[in-house]
C-alpha positions as CSV (number, residue, x, y, z in Angstrom):
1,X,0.0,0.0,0.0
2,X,3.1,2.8,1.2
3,X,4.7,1.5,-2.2
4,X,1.4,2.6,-4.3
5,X,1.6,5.9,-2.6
6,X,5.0,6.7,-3.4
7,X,4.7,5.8,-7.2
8,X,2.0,7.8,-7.2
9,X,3.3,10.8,-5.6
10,X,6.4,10.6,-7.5
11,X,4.4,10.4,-10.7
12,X,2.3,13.1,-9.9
13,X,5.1,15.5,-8.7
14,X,7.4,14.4,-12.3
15,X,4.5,15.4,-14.4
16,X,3.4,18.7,-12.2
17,X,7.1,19.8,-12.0
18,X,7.5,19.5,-15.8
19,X,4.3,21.2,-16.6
20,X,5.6,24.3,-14.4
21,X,8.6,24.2,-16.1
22,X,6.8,24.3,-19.4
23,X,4.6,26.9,-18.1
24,X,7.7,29.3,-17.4
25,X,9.2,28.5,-20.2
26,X,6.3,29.7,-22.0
27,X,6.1,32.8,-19.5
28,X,9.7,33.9,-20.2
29,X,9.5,33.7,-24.0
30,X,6.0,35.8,-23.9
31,X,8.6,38.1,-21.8
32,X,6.1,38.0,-18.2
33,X,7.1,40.0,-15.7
34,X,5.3,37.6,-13.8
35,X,7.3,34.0,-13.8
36,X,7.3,31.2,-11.7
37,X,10.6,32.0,-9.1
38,X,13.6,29.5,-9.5
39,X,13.2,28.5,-5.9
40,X,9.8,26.6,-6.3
41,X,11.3,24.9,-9.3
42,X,13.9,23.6,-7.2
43,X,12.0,23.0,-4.5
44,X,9.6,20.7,-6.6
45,X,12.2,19.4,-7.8
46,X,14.2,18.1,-4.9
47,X,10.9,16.6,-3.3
48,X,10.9,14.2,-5.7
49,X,10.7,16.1,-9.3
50,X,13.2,15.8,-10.4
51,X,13.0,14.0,-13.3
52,X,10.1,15.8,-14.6
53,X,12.3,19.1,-14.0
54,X,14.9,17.3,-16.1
55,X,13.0,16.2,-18.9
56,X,11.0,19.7,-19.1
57,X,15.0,21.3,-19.1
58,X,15.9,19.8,-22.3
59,X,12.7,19.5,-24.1
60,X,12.2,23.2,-23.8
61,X,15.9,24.2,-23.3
62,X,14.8,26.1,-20.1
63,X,17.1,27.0,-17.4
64,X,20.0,24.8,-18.9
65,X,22.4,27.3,-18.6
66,X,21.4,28.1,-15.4
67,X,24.4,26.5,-13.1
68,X,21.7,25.7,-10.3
69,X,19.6,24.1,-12.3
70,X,22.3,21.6,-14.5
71,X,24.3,20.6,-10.9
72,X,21.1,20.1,-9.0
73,X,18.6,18.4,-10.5
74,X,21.0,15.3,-11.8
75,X,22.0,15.7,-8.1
76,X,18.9,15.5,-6.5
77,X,17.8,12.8,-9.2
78,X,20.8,10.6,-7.9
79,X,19.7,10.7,-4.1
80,X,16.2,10.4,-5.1
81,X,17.2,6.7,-7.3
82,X,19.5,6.1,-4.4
83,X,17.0,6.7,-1.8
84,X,14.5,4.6,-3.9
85,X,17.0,1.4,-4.2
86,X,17.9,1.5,-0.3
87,X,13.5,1.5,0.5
88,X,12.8,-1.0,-1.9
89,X,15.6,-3.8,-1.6
């Protein structure tokens, strides 16, 4: 059952982190004023987004020169697998 709830969560936080990205992406090439800040894209994306937040990085070639963004995410993705593998076996 705890297992169903964390696939679940994890999907649902993947797809909502790269939809936010998508949707700043979108914001900053409309040139908004009004974006979403880089500290709740990180924060989604070290409560388990990451991957989303990675995927929606390269797609849209958003934040990819952003030095936070390329040394975090595969960083937080790492201790997110790692943290999966030591739960799970």
């Amino acid at each position: 059952m705890l297992t169903k709830i964390i696939i679940y969560y994890l999907v649902l936080i993947n797809v909502g982190n790269f939809i936010i990205f998508a949707i700043d992406k979108f914001l900053a090439k409309r040139g908004s004023k009004e974006r979403i800040p880089e500290s709740t894209l990180i924060l989604l994306s070290a409560m388990g987004g990451a991957f989303g937040g990675l995927c929606s990085m390269y797609i849209f070639r958003h934040k990819t020169k952003h030095a936070k963004f390329y040394i975090c995410l595969p960083l937080f993705l790492t201790l997110h697998i790692i943290i999966a593998i030591m739960m799970f076996f």
